[in-house]
N, CA, C and O atoms as a Tripos MOL2 file, in Angstrom:
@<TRIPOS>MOLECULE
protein
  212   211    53     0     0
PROTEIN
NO_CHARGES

@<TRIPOS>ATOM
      1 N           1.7180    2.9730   16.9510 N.3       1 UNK1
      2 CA          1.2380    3.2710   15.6120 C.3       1 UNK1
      3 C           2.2150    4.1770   14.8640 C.2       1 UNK1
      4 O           2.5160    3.7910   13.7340 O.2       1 UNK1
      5 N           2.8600    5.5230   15.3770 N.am      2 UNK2
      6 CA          3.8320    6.1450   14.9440 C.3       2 UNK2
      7 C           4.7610    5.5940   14.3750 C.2       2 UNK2
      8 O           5.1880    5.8710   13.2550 O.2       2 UNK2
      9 N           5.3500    4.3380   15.4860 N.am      3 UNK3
     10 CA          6.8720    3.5660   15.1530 C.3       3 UNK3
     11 C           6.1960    2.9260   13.3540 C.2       3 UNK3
     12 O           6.5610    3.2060   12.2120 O.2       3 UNK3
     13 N           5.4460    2.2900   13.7220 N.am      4 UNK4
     14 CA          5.0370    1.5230   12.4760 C.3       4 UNK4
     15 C           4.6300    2.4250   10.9380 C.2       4 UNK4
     16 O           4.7660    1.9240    9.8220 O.2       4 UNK4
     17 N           4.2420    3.4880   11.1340 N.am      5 UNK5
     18 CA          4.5880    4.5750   10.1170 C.3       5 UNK5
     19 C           5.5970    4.9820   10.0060 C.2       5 UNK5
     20 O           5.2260    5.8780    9.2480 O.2       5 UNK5
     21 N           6.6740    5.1550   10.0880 N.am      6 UNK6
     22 CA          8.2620    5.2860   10.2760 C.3       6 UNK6
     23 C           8.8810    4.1790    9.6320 C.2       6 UNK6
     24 O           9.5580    4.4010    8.6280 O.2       6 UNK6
     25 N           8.7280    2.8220   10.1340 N.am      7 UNK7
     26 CA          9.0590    1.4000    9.7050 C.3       7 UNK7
     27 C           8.3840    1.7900    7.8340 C.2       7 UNK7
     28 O           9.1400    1.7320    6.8650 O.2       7 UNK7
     29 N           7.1520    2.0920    7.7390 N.am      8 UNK8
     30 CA          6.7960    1.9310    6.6820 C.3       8 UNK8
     31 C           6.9620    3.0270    5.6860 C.2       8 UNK8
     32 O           6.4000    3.0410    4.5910 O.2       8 UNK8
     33 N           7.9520    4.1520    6.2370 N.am      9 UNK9
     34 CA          8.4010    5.2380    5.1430 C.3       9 UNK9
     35 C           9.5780    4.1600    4.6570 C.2       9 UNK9
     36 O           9.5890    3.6690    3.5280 O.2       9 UNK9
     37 N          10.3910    3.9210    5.5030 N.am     10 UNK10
     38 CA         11.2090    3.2720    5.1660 C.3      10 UNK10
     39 C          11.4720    2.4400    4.2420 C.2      10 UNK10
     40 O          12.2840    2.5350    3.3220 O.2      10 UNK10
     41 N          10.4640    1.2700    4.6200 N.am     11 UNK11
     42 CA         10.6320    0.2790    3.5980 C.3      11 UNK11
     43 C           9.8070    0.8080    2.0260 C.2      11 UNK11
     44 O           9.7190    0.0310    1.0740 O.2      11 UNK11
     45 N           9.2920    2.1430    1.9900 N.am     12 UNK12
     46 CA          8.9810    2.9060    0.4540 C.3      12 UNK12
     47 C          10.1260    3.2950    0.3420 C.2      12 UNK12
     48 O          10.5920    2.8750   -0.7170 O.2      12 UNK12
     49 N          10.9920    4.0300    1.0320 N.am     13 UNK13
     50 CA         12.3860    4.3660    0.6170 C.3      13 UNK13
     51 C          13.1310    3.0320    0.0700 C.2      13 UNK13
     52 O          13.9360    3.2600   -0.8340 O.2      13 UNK13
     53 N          13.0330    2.0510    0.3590 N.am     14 UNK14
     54 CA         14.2750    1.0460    0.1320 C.3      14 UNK14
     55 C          13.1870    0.4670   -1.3430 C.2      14 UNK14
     56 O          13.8730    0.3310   -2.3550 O.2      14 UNK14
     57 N          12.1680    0.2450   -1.4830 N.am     15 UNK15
     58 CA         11.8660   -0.1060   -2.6540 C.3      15 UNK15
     59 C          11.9750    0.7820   -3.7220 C.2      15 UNK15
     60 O          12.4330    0.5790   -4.8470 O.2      15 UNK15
     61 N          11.2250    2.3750   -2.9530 N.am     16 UNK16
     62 CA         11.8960    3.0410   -4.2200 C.3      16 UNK16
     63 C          13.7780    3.1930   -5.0690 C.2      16 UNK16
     64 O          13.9940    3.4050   -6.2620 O.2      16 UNK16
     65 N          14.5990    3.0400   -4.2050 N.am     17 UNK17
     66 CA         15.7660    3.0900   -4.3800 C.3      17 UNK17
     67 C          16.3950    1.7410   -5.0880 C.2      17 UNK17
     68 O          17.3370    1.6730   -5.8780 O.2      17 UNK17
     69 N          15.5200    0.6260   -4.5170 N.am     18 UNK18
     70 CA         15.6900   -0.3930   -5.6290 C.3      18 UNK18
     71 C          15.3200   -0.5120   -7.0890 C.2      18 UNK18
     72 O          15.9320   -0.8950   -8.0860 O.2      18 UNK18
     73 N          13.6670    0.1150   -6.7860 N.am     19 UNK19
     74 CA         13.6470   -0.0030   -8.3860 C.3      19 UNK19
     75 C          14.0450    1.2930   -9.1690 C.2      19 UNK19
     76 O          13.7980    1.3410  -10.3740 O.2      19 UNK19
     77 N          14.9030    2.7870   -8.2750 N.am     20 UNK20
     78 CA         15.9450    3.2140   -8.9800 C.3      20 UNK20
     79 C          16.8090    2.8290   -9.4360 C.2      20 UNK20
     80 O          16.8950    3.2920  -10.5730 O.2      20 UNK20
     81 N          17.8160    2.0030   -9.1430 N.am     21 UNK21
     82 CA         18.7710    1.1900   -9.0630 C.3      21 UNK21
     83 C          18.4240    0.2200  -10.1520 C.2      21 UNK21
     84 O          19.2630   -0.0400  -11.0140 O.2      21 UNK21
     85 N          17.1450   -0.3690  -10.1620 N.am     22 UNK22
     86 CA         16.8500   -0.9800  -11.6170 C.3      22 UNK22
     87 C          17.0510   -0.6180  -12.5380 C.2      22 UNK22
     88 O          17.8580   -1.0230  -13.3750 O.2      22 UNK22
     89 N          15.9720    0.6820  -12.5780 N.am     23 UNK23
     90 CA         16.0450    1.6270  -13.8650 C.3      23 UNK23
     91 C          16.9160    1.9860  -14.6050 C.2      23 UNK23
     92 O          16.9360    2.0310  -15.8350 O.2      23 UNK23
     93 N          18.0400    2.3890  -13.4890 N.am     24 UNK24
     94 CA         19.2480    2.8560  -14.0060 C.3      24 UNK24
     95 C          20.0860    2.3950  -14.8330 C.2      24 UNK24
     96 O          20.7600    3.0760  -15.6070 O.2      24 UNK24
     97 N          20.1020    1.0480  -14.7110 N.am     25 UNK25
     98 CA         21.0730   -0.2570  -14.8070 C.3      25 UNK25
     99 C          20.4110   -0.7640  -16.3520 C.2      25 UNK25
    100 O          21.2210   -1.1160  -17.2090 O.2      25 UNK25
    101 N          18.7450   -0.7930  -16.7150 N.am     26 UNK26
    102 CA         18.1700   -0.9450  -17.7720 C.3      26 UNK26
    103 C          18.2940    0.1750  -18.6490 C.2      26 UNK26
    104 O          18.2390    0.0580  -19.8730 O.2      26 UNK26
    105 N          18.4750    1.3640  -17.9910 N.am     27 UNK27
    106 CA         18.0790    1.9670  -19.0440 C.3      27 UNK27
    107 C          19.4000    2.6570  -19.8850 C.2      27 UNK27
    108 O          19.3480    3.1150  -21.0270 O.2      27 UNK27
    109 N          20.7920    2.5880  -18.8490 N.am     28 UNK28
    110 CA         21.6560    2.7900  -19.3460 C.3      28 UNK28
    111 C          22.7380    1.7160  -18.7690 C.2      28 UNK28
    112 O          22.3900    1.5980  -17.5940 O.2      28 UNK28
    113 N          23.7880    0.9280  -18.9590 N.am     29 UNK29
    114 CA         23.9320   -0.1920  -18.2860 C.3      29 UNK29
    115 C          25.8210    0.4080  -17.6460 C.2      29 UNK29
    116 O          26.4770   -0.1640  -16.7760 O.2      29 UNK29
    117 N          26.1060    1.2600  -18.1820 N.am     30 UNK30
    118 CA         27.6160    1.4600  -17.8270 C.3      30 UNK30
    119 C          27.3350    2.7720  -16.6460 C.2      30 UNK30
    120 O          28.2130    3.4430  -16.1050 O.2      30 UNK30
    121 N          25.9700    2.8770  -16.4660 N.am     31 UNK31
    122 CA         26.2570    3.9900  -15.1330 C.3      31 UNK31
    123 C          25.7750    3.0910  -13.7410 C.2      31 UNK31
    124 O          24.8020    3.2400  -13.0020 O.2      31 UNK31
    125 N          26.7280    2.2420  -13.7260 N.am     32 UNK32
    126 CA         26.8610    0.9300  -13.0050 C.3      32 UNK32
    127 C          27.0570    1.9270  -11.3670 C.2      32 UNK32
    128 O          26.3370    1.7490  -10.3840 O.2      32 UNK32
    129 N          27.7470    2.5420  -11.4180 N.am     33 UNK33
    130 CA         28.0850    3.8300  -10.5110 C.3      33 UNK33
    131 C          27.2320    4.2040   -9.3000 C.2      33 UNK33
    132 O          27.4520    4.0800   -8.0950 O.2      33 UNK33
    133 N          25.8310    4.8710  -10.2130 N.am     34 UNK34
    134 CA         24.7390    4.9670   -9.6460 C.3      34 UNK34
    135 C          23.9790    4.0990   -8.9780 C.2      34 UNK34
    136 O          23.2360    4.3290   -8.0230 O.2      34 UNK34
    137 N          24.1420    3.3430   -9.3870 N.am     35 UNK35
    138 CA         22.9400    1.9070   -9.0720 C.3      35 UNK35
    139 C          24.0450    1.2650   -7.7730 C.2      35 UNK35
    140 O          23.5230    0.8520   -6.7370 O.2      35 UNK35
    141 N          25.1600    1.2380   -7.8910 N.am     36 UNK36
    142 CA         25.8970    1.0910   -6.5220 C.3      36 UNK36
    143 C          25.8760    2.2170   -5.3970 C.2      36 UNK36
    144 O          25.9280    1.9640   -4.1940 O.2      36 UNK36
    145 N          25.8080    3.2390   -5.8370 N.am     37 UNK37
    146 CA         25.2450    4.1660   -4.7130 C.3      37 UNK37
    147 C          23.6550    4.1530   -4.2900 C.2      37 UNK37
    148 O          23.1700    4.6160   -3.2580 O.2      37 UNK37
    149 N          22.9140    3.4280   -5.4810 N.am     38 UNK38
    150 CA         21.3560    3.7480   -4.6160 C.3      38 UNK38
    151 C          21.8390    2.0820   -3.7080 C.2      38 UNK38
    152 O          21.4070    2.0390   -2.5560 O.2      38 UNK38
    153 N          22.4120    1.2000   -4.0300 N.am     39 UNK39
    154 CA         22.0340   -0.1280   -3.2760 C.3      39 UNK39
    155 C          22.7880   -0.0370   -1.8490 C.2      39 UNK39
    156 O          22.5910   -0.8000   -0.9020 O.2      39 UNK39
    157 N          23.8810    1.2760   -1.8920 N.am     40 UNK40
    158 CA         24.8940    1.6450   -0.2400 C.3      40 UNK40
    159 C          24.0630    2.3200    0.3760 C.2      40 UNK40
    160 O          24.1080    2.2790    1.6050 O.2      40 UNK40
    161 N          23.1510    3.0670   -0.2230 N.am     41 UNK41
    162 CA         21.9870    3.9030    0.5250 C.3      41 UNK41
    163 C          21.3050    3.1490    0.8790 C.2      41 UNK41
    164 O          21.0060    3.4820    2.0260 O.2      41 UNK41
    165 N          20.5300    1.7510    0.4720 N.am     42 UNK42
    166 CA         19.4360    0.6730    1.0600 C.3      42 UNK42
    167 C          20.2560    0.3610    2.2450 C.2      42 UNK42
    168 O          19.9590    0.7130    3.3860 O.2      42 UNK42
    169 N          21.5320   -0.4670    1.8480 N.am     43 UNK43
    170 CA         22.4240   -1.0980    2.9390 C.3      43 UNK43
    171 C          22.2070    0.3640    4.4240 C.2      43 UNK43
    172 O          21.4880    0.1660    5.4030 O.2      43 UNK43
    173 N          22.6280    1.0650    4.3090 N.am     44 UNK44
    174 CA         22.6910    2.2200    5.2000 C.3      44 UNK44
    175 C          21.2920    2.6610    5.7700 C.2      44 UNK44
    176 O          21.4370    3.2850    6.8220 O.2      44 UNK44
    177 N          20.1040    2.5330    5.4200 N.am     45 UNK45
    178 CA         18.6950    2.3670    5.9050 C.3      45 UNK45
    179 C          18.2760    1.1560    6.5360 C.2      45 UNK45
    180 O          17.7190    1.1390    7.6340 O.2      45 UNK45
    181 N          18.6250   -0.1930    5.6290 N.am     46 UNK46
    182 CA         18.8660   -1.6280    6.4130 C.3      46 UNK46
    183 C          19.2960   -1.5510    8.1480 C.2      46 UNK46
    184 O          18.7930   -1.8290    9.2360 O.2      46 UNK46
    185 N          20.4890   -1.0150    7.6190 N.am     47 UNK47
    186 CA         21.3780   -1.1730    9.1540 C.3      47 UNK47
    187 C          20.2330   -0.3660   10.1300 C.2      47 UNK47
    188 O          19.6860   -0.7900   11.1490 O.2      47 UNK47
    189 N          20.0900    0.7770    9.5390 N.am     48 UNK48
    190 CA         19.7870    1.6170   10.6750 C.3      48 UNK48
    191 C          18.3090    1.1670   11.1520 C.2      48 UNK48
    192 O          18.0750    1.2910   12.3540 O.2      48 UNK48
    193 N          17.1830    0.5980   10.2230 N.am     49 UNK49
    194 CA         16.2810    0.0670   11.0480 C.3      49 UNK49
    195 C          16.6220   -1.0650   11.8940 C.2      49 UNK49
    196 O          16.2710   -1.0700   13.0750 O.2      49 UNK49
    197 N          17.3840   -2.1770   11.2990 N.am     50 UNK50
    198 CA         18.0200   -2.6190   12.5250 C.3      50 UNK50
    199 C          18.3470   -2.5840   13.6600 C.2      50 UNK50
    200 O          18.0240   -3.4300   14.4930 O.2      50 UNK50
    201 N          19.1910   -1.3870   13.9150 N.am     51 UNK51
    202 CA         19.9590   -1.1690   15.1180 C.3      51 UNK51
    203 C          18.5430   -0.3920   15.9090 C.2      51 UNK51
    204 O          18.6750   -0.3640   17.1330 O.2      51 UNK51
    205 N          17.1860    0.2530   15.3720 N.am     52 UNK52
    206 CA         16.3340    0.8610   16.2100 C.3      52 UNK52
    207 C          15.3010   -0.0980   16.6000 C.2      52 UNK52
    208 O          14.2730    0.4080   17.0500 O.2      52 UNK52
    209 N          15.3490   -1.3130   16.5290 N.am     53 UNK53
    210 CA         14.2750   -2.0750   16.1230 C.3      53 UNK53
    211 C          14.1090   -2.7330   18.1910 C.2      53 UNK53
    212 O          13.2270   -3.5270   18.5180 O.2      53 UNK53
@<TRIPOS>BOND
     1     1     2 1
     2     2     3 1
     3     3     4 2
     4     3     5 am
     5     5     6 1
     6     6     7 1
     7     7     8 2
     8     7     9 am
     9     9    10 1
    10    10    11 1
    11    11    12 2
    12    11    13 am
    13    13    14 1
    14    14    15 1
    15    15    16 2
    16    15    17 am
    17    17    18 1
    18    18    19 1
    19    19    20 2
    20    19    21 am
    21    21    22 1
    22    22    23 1
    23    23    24 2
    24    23    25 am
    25    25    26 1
    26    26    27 1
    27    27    28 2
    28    27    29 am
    29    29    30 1
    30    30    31 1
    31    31    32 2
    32    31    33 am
    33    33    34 1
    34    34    35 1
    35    35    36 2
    36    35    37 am
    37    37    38 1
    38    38    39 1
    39    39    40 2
    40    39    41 am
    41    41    42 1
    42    42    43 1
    43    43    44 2
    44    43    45 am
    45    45    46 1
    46    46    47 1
    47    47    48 2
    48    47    49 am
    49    49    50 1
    50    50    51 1
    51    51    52 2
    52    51    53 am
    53    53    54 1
    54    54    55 1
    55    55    56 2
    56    55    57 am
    57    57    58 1
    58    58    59 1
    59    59    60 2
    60    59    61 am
    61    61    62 1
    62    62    63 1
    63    63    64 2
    64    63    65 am
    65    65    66 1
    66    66    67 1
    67    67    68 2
    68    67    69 am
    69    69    70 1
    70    70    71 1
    71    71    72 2
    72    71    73 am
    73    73    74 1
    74    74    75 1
    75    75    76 2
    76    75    77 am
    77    77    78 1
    78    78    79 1
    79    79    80 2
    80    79    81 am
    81    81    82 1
    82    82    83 1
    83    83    84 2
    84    83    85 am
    85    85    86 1
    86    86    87 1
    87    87    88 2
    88    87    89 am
    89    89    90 1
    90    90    91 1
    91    91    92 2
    92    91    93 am
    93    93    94 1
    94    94    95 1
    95    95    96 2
    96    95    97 am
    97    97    98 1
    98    98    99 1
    99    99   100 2
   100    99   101 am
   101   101   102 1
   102   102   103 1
   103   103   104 2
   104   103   105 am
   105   105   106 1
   106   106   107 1
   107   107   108 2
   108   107   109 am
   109   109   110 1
   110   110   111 1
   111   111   112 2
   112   111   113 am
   113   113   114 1
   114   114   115 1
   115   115   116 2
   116   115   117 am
   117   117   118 1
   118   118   119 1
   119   119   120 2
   120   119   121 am
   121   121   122 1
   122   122   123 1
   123   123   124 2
   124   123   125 am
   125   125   126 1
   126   126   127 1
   127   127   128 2
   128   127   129 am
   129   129   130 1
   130   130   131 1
   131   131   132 2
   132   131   133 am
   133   133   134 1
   134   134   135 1
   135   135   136 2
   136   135   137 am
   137   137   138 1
   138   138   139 1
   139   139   140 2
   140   139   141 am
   141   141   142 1
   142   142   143 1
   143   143   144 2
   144   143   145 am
   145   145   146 1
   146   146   147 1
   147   147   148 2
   148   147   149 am
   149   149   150 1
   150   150   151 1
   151   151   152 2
   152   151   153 am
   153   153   154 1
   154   154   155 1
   155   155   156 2
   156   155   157 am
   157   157   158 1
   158   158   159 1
   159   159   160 2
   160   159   161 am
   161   161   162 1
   162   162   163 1
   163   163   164 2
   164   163   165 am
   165   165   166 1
   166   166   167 1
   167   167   168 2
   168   167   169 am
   169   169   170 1
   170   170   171 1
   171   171   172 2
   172   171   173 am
   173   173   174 1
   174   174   175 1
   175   175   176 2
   176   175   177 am
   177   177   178 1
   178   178   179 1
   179   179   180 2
   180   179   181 am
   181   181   182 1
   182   182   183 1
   183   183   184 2
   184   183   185 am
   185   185   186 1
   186   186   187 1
   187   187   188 2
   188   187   189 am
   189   189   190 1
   190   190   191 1
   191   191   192 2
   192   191   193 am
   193   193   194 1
   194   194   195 1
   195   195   196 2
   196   195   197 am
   197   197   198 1
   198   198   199 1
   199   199   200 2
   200   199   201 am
   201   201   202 1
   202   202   203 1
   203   203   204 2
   204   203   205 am
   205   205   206 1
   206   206   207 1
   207   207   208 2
   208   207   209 am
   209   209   210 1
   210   210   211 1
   211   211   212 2
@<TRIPOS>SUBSTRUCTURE
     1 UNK1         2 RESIDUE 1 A UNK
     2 UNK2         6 RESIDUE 1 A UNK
     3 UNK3        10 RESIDUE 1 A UNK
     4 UNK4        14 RESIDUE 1 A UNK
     5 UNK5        18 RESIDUE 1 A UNK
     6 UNK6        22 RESIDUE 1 A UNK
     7 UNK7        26 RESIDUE 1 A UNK
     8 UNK8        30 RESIDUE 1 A UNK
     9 UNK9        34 RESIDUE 1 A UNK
    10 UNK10       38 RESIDUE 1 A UNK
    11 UNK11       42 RESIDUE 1 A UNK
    12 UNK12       46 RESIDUE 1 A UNK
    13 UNK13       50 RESIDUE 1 A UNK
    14 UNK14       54 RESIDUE 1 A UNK
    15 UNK15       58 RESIDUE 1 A UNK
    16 UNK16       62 RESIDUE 1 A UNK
    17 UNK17       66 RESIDUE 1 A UNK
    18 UNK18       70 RESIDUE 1 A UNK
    19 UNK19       74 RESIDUE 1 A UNK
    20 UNK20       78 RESIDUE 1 A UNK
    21 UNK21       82 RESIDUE 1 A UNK
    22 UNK22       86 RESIDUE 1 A UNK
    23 UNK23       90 RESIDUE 1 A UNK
    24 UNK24       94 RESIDUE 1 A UNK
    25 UNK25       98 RESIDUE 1 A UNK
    26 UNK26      102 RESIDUE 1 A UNK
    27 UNK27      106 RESIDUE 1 A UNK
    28 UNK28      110 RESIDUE 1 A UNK
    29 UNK29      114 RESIDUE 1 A UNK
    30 UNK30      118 RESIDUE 1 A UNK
    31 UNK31      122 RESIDUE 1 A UNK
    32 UNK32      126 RESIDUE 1 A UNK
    33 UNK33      130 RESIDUE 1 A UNK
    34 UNK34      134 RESIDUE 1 A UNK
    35 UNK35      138 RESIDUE 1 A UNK
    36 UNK36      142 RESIDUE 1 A UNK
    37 UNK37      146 RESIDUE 1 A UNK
    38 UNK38      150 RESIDUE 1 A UNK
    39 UNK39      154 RESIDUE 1 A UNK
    40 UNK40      158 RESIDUE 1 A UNK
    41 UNK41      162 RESIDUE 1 A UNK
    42 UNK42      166 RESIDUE 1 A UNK
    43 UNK43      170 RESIDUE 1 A UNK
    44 UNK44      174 RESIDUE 1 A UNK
    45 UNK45      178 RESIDUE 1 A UNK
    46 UNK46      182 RESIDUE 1 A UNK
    47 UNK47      186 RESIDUE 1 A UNK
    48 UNK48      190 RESIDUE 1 A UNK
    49 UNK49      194 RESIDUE 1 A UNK
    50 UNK50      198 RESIDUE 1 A UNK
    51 UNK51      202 RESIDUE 1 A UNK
    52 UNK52      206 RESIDUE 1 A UNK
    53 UNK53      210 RESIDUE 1 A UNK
């Protein structure tokens, strides 16, 4: 039950960071910057549930 609360912070982290990464991109479109650093941060949470899985 623990593991699966863990699994599921996670995947709130990766949605929230996506629809940061949205926001960002709508609401100002040249801080292209940001929105590539929130989507290296998903990639980098991706991996790592991966590799614990």
């Amino acid at each position: 039950m623990a593991g699966n609360l863990k699994d599921r912070e996670a995947y709130e982290r990766l949605n929230y960071l996506y629809q940061a990464a949205h926001c960002v991109l709508s609401n100002n479109p040249e801080n292209a910057e940001l929105a590539r650093f929130y989507c290296f941060t998903q990639k980098t949470i991706t991996r790592r549930l991966v590799l614990r899985q």
